[in-house]
Backbone bond lengths (Angstrom), bond angles and torsions (degrees), N, CA, C in turn:
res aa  C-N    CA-C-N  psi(-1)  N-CA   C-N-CA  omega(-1)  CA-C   N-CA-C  phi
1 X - - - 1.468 - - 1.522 109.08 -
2 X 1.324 111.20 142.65 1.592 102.64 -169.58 1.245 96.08 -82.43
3 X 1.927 107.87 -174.62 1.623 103.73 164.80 1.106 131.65 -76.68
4 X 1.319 110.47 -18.50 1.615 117.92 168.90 1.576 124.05 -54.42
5 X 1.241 94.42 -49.14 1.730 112.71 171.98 1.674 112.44 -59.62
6 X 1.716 110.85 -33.73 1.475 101.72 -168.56 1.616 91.53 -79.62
7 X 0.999 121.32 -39.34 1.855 120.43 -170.11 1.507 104.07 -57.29
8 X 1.636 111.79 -40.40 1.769 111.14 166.71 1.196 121.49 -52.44
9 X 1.641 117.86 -53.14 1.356 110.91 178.06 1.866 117.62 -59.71
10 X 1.496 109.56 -65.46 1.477 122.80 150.85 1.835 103.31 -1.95
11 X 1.155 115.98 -63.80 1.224 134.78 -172.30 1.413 130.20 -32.83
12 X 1.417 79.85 -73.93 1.834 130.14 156.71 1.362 119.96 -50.13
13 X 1.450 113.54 -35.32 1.580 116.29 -177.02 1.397 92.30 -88.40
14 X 0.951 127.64 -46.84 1.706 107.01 -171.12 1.060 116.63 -79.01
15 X 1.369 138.67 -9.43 1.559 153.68 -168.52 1.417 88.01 -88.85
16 X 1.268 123.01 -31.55 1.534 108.67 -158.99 1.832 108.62 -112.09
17 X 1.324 102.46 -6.20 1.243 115.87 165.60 1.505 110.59 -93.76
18 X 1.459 105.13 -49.56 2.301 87.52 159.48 1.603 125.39 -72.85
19 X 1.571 113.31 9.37 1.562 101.72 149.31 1.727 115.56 -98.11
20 X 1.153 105.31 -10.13 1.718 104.15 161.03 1.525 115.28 -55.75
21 X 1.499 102.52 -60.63 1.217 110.62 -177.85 1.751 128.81 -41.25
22 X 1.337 97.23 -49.16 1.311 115.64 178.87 1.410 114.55 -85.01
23 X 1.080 122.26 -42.25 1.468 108.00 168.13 1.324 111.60 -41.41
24 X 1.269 133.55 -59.45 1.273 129.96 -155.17 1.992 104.75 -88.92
25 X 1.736 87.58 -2.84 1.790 98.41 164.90 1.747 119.68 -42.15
26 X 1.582 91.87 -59.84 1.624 120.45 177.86 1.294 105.59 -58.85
27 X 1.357 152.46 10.71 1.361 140.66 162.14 1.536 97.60 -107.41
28 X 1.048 137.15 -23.84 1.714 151.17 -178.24 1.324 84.02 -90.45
29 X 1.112 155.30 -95.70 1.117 143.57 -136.75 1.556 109.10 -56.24
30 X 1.791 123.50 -52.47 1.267 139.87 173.32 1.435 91.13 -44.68
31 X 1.146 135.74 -70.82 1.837 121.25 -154.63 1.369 91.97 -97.46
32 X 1.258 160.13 9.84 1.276 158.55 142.25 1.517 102.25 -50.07
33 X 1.618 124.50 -21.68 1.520 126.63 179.88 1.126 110.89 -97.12
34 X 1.166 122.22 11.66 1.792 117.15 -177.49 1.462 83.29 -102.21
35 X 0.851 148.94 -54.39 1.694 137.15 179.84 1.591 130.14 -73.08
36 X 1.705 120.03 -17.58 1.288 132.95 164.70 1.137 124.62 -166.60
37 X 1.368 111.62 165.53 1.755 121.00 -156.67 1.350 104.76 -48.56
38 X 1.445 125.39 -171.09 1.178 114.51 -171.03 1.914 89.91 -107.69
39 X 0.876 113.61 -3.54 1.685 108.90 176.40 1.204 96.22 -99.53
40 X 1.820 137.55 -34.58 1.225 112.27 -173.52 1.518 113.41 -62.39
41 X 1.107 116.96 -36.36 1.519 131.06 -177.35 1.696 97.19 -53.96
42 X 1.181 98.97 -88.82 1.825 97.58 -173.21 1.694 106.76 -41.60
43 X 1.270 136.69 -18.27 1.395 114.57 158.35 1.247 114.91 -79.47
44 X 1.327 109.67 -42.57 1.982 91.80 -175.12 1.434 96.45 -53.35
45 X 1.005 135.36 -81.59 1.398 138.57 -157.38 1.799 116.75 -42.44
46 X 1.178 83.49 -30.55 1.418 60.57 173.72 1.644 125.38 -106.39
47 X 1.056 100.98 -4.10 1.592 113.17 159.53 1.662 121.09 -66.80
48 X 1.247 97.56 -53.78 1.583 107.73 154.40 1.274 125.16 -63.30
49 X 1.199 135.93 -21.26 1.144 133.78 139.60 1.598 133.80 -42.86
50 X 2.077 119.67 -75.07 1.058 110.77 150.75 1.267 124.32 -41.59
51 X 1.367 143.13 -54.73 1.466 130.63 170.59 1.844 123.49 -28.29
52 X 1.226 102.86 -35.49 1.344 113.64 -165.47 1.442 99.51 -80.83
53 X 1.348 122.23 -46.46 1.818 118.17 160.03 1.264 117.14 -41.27
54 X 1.331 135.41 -57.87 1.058 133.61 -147.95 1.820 116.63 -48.42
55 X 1.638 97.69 -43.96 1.800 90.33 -171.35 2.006 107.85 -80.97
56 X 1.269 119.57 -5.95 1.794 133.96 141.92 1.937 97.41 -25.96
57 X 1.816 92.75 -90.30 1.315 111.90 -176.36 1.438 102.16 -26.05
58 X 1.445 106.84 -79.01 1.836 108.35 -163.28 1.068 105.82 -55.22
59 X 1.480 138.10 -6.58 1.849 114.15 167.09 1.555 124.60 -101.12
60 X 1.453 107.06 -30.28 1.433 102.74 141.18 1.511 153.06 -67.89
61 X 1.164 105.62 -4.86 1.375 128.68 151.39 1.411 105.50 -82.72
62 X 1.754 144.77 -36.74 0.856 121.65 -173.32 1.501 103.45 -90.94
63 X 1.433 121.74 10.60 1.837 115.66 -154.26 2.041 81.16 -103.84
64 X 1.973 121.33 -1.67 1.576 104.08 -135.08 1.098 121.15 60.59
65 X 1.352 148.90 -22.65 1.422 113.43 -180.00 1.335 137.48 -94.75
66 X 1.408 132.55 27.95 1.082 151.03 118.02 1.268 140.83 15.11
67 X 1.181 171.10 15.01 1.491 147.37 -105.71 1.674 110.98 -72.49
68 X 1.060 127.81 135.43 1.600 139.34 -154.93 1.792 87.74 -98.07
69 X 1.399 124.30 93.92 0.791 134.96 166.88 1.497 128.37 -94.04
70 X 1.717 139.20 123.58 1.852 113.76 -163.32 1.781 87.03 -67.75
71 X 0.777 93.07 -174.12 1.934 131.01 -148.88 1.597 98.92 -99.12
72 X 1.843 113.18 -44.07 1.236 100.35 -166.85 1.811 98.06 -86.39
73 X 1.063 132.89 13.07 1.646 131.97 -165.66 1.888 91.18 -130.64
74 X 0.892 113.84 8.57 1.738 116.21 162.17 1.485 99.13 -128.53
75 X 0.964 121.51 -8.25 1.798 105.42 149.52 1.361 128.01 -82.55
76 X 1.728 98.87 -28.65 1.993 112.07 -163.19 1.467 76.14 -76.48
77 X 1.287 135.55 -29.01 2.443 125.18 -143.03 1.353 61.32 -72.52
78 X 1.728 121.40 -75.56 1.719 139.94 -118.41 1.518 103.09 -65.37
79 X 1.600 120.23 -44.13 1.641 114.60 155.47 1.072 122.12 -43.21
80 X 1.221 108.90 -47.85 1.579 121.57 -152.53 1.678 108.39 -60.58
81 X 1.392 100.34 -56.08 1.558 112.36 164.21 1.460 120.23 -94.26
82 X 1.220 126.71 -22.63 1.339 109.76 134.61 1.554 145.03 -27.71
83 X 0.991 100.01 -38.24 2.009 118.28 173.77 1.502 100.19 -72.62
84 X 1.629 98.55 -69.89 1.428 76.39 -169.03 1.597 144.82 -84.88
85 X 1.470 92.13 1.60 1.763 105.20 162.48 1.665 101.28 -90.44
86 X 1.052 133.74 4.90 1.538 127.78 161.34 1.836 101.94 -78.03
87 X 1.282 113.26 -30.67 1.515 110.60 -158.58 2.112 89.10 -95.10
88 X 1.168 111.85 -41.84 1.314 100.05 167.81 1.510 147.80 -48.44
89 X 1.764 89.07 -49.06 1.458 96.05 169.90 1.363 117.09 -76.63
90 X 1.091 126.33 -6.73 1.402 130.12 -154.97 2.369 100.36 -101.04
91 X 1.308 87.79 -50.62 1.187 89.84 171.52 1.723 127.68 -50.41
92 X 1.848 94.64 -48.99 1.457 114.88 150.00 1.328 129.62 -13.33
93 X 1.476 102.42 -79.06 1.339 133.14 -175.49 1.416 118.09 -49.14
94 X 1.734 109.31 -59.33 1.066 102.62 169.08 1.530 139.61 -91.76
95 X 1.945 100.01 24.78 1.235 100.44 176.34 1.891 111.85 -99.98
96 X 1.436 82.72 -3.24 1.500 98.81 -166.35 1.918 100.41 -74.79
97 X 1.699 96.15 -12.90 1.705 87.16 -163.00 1.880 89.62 -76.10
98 X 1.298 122.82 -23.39 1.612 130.98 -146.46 1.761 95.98 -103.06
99 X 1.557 103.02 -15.23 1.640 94.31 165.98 1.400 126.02 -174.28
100 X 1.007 139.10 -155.75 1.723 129.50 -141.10 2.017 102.85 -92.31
101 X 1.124 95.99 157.93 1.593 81.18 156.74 0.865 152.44 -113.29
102 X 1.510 107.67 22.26 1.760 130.25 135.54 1.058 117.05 -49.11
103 X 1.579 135.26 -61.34 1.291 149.98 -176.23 1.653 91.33 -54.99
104 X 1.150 148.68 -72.86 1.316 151.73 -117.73 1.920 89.79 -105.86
105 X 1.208 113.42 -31.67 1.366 118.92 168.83 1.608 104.13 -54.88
106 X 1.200 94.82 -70.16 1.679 107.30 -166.38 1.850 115.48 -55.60
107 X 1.698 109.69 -33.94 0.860 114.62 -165.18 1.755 116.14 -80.38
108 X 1.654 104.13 -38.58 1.101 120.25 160.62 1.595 138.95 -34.36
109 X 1.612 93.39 -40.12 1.552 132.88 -176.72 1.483 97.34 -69.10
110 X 0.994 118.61 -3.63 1.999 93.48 -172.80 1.470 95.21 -105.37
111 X 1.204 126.46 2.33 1.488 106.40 164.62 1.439 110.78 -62.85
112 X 1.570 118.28 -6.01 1.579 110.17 160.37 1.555 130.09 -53.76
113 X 1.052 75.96 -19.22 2.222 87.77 179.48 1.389 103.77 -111.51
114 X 1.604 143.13 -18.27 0.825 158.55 -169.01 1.820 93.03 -77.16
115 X 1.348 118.85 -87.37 1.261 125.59 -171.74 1.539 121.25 -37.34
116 X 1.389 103.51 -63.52 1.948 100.62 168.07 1.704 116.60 -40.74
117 X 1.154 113.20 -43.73 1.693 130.81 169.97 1.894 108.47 -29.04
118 X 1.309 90.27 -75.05 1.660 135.68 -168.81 1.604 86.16 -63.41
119 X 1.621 119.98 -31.59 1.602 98.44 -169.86 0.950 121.39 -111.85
120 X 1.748 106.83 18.54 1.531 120.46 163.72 1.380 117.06 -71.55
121 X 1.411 118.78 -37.69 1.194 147.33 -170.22 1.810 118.15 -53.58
122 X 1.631 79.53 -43.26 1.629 97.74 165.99 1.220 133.17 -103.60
123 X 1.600 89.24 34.22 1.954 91.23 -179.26 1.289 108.64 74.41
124 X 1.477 144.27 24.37 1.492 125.85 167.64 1.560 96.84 -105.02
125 X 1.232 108.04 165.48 1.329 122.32 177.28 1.436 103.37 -119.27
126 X 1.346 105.61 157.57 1.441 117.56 -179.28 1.659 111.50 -139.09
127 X 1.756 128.44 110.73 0.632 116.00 165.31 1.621 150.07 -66.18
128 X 0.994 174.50 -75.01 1.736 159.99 -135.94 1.771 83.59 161.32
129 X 1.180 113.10 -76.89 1.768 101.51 -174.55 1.583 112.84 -48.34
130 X 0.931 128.66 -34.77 1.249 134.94 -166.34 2.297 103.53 -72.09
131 X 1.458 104.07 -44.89 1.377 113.18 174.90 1.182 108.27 -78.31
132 X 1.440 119.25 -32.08 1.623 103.54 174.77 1.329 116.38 -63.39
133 X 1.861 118.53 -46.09 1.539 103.89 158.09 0.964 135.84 -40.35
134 X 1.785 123.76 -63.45 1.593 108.82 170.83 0.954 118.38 -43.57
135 X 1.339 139.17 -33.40 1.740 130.49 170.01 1.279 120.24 -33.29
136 X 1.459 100.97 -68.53 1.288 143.65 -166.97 2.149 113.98 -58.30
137 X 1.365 85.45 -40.23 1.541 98.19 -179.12 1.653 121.77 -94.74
138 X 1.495 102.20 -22.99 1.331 122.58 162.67 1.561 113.13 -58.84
139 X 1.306 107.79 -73.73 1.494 106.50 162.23 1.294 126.40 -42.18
140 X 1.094 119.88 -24.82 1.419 123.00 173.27 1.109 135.19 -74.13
141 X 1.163 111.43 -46.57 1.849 141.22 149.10 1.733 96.06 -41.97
142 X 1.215 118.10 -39.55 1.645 99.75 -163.91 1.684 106.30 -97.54
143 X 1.097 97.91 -44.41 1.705 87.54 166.61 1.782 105.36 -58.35
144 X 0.950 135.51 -37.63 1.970 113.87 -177.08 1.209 103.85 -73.31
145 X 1.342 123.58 -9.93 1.576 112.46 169.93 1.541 116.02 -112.62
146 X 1.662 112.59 7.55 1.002 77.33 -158.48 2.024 112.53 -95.97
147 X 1.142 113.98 22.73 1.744 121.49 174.00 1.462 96.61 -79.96
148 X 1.497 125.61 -37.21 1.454 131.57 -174.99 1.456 90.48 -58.22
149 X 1.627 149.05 -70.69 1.088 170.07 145.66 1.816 97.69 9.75
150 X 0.701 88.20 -81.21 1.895 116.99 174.65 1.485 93.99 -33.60
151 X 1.355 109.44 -76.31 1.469 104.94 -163.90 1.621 116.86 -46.68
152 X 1.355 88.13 -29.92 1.838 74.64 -162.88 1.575 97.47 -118.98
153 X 1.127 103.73 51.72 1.906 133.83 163.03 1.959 105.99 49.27
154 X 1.262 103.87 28.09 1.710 120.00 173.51 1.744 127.55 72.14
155 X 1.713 76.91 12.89 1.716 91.86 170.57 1.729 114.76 -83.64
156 X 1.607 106.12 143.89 0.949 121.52 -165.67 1.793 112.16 -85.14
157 X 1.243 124.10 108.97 1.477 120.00 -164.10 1.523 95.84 -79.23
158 X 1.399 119.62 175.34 1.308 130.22 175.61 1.241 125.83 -59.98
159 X 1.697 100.88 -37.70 1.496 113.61 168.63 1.623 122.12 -64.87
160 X 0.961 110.37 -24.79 1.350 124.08 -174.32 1.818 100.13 -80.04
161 X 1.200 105.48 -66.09 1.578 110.22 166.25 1.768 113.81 -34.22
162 X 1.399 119.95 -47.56 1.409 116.84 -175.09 1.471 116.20 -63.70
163 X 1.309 95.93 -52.61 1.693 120.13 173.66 1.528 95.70 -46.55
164 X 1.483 126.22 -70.79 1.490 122.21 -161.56 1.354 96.95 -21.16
165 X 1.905 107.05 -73.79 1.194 128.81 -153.17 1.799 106.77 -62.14
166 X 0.846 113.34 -18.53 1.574 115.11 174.53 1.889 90.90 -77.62
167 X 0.961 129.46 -85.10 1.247 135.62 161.39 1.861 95.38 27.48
168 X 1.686 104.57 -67.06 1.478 104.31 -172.87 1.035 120.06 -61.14
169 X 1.206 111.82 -47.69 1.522 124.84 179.98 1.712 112.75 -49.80
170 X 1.284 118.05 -50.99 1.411 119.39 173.02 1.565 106.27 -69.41
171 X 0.975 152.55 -6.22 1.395 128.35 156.00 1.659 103.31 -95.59
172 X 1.388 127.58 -14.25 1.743 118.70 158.89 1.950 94.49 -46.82
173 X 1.226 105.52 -75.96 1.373 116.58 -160.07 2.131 91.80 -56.92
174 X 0.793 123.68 -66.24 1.391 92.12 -155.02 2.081 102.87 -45.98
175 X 1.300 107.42 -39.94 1.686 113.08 -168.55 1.453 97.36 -52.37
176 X 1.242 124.71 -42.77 1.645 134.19 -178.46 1.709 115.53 -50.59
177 X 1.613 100.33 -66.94 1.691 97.77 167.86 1.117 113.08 -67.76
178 X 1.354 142.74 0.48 1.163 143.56 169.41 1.674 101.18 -58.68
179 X 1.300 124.71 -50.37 1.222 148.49 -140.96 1.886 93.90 -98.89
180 X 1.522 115.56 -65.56 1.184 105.34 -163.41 1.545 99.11 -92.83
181 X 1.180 137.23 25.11 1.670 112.54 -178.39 1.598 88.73 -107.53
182 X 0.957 126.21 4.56 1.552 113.71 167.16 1.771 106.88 -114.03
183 X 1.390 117.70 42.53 1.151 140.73 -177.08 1.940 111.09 -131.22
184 X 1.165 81.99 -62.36 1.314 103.52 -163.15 2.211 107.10 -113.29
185 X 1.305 120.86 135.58 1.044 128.94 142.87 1.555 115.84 8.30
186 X 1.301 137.97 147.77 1.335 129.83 -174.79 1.538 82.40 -99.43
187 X 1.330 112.44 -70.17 1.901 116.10 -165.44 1.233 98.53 -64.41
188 X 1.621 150.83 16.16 1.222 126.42 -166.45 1.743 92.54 -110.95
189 X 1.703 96.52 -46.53 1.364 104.87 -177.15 1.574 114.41 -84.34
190 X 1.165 128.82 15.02 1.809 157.10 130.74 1.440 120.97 -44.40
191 X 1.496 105.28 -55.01 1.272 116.72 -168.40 1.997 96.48 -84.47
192 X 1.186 109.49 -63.70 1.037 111.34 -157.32 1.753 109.25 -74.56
193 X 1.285 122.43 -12.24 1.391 136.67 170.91 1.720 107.14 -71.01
194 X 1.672 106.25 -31.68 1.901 111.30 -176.43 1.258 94.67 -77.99
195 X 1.634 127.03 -35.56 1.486 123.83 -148.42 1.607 96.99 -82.60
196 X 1.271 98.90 -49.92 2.126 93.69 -173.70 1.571 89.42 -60.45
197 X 1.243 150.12 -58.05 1.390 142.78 -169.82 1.413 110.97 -37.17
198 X 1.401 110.21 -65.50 1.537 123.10 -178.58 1.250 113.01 -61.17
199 X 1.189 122.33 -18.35 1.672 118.86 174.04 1.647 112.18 -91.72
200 X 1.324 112.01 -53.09 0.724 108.46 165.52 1.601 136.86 -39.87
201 X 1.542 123.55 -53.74 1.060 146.63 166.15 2.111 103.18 -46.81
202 X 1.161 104.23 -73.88 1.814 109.10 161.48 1.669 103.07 -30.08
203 X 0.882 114.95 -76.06 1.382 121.15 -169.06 2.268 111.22 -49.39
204 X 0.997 105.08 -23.68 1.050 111.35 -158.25 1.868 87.53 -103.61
205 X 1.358 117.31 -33.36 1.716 124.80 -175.17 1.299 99.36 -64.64
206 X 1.161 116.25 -52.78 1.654 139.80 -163.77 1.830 103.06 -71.28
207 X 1.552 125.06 -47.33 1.206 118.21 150.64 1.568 129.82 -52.15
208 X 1.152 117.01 -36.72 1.443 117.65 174.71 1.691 122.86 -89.00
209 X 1.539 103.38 8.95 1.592 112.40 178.59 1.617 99.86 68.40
210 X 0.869 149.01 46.87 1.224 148.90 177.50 1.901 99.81 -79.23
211 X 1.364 133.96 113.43 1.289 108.38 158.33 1.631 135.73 -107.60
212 X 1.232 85.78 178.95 1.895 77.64 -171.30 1.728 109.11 -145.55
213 X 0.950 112.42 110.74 1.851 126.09 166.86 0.948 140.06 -69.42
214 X 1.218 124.14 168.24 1.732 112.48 167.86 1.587 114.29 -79.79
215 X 1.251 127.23 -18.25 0.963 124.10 -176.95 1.671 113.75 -103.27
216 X 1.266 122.64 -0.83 1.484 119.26 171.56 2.400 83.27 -91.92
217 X 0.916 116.25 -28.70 1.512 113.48 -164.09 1.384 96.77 -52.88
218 X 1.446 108.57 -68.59 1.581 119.62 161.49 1.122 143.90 -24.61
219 X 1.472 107.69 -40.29 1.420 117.78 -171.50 1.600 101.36 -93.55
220 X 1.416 113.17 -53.57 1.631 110.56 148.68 1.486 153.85 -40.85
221 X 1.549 79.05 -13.21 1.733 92.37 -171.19 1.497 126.94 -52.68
222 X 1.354 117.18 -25.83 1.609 123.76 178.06 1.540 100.38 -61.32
223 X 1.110 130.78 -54.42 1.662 135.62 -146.66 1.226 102.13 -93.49
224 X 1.713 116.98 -31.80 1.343 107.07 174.11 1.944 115.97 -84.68
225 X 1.259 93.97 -14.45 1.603 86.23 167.15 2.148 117.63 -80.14
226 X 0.999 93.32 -24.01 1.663 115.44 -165.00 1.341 79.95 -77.97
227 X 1.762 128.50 -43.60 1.559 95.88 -174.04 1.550 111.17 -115.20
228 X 1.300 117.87 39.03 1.429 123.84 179.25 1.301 76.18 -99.71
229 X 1.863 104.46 -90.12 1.367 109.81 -163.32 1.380 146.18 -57.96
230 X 1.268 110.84 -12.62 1.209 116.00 -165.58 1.736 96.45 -124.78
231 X 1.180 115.43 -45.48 1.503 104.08 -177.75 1.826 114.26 -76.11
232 X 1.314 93.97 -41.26 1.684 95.19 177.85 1.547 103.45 -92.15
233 X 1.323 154.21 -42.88 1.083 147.12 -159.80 1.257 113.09 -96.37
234 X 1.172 129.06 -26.81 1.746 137.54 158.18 1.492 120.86 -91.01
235 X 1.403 112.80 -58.02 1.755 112.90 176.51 1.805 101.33 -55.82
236 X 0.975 127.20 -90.95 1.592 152.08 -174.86 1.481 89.98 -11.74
237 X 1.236 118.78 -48.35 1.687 122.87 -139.58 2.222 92.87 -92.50
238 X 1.761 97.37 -50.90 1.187 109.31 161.88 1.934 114.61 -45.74
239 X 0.810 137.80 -27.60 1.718 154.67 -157.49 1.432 88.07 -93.55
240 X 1.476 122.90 -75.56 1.471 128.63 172.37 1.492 111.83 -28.04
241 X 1.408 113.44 -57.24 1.561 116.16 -133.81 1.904 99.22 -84.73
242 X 1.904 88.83 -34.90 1.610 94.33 174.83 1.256 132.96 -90.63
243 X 1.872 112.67 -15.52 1.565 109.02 135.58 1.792 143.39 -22.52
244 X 1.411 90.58 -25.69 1.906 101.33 -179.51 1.356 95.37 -69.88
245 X 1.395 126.02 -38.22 1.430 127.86 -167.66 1.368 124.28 -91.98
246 X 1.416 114.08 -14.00 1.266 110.22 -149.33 1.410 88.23 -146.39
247 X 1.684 114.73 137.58 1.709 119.45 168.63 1.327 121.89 -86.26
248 X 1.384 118.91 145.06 1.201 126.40 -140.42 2.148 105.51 -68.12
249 X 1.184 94.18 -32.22 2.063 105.90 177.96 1.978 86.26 -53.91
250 X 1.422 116.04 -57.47 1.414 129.26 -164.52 1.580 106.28 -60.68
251 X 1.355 127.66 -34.00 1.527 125.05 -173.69 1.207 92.37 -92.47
252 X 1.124 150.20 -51.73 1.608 144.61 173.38 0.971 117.48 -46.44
253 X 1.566 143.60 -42.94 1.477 119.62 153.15 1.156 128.08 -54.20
254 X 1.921 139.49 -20.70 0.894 124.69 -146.50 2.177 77.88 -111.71
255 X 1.092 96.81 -18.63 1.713 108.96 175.18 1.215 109.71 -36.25
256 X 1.620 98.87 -73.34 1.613 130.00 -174.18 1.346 106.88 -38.74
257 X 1.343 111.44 -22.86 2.219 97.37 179.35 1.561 110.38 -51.43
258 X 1.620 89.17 -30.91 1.766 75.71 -175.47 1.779 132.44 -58.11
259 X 0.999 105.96 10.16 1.369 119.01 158.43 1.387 118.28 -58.38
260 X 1.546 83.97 -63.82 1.632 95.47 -176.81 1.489 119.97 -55.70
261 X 1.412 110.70 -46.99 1.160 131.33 -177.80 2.016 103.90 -54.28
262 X 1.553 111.01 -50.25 1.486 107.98 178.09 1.346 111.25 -59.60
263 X 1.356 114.21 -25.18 1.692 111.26 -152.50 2.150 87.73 -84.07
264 X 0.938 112.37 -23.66 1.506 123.15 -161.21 1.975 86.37 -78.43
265 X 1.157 108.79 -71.97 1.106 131.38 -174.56 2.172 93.19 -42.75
266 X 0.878 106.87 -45.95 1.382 95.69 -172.24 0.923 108.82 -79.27
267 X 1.240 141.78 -49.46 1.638 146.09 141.31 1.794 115.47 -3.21
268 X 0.919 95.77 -67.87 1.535 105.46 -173.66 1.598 112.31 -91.96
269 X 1.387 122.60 -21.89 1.716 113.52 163.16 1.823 117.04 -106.85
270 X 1.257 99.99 -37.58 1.529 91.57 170.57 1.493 122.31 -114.84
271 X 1.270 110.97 19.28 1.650 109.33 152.12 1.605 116.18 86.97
272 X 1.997 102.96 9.48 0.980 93.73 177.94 1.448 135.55 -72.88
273 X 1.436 116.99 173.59 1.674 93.82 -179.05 1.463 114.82 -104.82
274 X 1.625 100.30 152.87 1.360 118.25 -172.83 1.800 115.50 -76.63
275 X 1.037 123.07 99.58 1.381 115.06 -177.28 1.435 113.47 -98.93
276 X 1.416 107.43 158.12 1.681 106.44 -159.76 1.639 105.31 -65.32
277 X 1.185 120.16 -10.59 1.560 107.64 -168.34 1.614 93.02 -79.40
278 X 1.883 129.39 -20.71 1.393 90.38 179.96 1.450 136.10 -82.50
279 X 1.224 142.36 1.39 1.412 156.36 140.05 1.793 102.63 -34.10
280 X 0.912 116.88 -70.31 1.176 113.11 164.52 1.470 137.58 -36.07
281 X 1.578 110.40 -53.67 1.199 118.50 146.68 1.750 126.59 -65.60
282 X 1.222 122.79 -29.83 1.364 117.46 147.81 1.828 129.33 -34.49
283 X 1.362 110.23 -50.48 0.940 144.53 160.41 1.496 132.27 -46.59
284 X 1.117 122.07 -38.49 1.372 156.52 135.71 1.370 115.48 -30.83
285 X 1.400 94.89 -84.58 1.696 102.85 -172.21 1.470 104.37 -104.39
286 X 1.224 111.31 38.82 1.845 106.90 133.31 1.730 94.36 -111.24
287 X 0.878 145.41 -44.27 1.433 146.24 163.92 2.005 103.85 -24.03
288 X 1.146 101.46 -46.74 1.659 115.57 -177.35 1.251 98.25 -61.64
289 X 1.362 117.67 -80.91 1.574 120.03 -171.29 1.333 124.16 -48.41
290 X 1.444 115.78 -39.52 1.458 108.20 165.49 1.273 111.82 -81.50
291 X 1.175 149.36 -23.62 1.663 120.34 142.84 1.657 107.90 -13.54
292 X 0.985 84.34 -91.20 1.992 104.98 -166.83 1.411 111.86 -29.34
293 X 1.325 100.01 -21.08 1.958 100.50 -174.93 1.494 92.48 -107.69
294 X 1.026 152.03 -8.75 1.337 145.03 147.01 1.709 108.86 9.37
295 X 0.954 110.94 -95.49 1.629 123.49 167.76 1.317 112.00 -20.75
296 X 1.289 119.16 -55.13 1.561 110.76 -158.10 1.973 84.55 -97.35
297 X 0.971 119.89 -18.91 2.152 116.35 172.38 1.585 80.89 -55.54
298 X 1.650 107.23 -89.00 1.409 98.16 -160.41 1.067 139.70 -42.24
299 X 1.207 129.30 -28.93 1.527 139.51 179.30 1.655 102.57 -81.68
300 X 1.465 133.43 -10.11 1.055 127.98 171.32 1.408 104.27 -83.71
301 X 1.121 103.61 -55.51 1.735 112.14 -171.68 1.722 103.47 -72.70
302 X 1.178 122.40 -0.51 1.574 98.62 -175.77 1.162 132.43 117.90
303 X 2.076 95.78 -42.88 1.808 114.08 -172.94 1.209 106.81 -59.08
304 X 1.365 109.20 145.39 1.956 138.14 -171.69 1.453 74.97 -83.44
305 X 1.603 118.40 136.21 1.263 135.93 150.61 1.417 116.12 -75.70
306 X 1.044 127.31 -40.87 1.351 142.07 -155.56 1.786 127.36 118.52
């Protein structure tokens, strides 16, 4: 396997281990709201999140390997995508209060078809494996939701509507780090992308009277650590790091598991029920992802592409 191919796979494994992460984000985030607003939450976390980079930063800066970027163009990246993962998660968040987190899994997920769209626009091309996944993963996403669908006779709840529209916003932001992580630092523009979020988000809790105690902190404390540290300070940072390798149509299919991953996660922490269409949709979107790795199968195994 060449080296190009091992940095693809490399790629792939962490892309597909930060849709683990996050799938099972959306069950932490859902009961992360029984104890605080839905902005107080997305600020702690993500403040606690950037915080959790920072001592990363100081050893690769102390190892040199770093990239020496000026100061005022790692503030313009860290807004820049800062904004619009402030407008994503946030939409998220509060669609998650209006519905399940299967639904908000699944719904989230179509910025997989969203992004290739968006990256025509900018001059990228997308070859045939890459559309057969979105096919493939689209359908997939809709069979694990679609008994949720059923139940509530295929009307679209409010939450679902918010989420759509977040939906856009997360394929802006993946096309965006597409753009600045070969600019800027992976953990720098990590840290400083959580911090405008988390302030922002604070700033916006604190306008809407949102309050917060020591004893909702406490009682919350599992979900808000699960999505400081591990969903924003490990997944997010993982998303960055395997972007160097991987094009942004290509990390969005392997993204989209997190469907799967929520629908599992809801199953097994909040008791949702398993209906036969998701196996099927399981089925699906592993069908999706190996599309997308097509290229790096064949070139392992030998097969003439053309």
């Amino acid at each position: 396997m060449s080296a190009i191919n091992k940095r693809a796979v490399r790629a792939d494994i962490l892309l597909l281990l930060t849709a683990c992460i996050w799938g099972f984000a959306f069950v932490a985030q859902r009961s992360g709201m029984d104890y605080v607003g839905p902005f107080t939450f997305n600020g702690i976390r993500f403040l606690l999140g950037s915080l959790s980079l920072l001592p990363f930063i100081a050893l690769r800066r102390g190892s040199r390997r770093a990239r020496p970027t000026p100061v005022k163009t790692v503030i313009l990246f860290s807004c820049a995508a800062g904004a619009c993962l402030f407008v994503a998660v946030s939409l998220q968040q509060l669609g998650l209060i209006y519905t399940t987190a299967g639904h908000s899994g699944f719904i989230t997920g179509m910025y997989v078809a969203l992004t290739p769209i968006f990256g025509i626009f900018l001059g990228r091309k997308t070859g045939v494996p890459t559309w057969i996944g979105v096919a493939l993963c689209v359908s997939g996403m809709f069979c694990i939701s679609a008994g949720g669908f059923g139940e509530s006779g295929g009307a679209m709840l409010t939450g679902d509507i918010l989420t759509a529209i977040g939906a856009v916003f997360w394929a802006f932001h993946v096309l965006l780090i597409d753009r600045l992580v070969h600019k800027v630092d992976a953990l720098v523009l990590s840290s400083g992308q959580f911090a405008f979020c988390g302030i922002a988000s604070s700033v916006v809790a604190f306008c809407l009277g949102e309050t917060l105690s020591p004893d909702a902190i406490a009682r919350g404390l599992a979900p808000l650590l699960y999505g400081s540290f591990v969903s924003v300070g490990i997944a997010y940072t993982l998303q960055v790091v395997a972007q160097k390798d991987a094009p942004p149509a290509h990390a969005t299919i392997i993204l989209s598991l997190e469907g799967v991953f929520a629908a599992i996660g809801g199953v097994i922490l909040l008791a949702e029920p398993l209906h036969s269409w998701t196996l099927l949709g399981f089925a699906l979107m592993l069908g999706g992802m190996l599309a997308t790795q097509w290229d790096v199968i064949a070139g392992h195994s030998g097969i003439k592409t053309g």
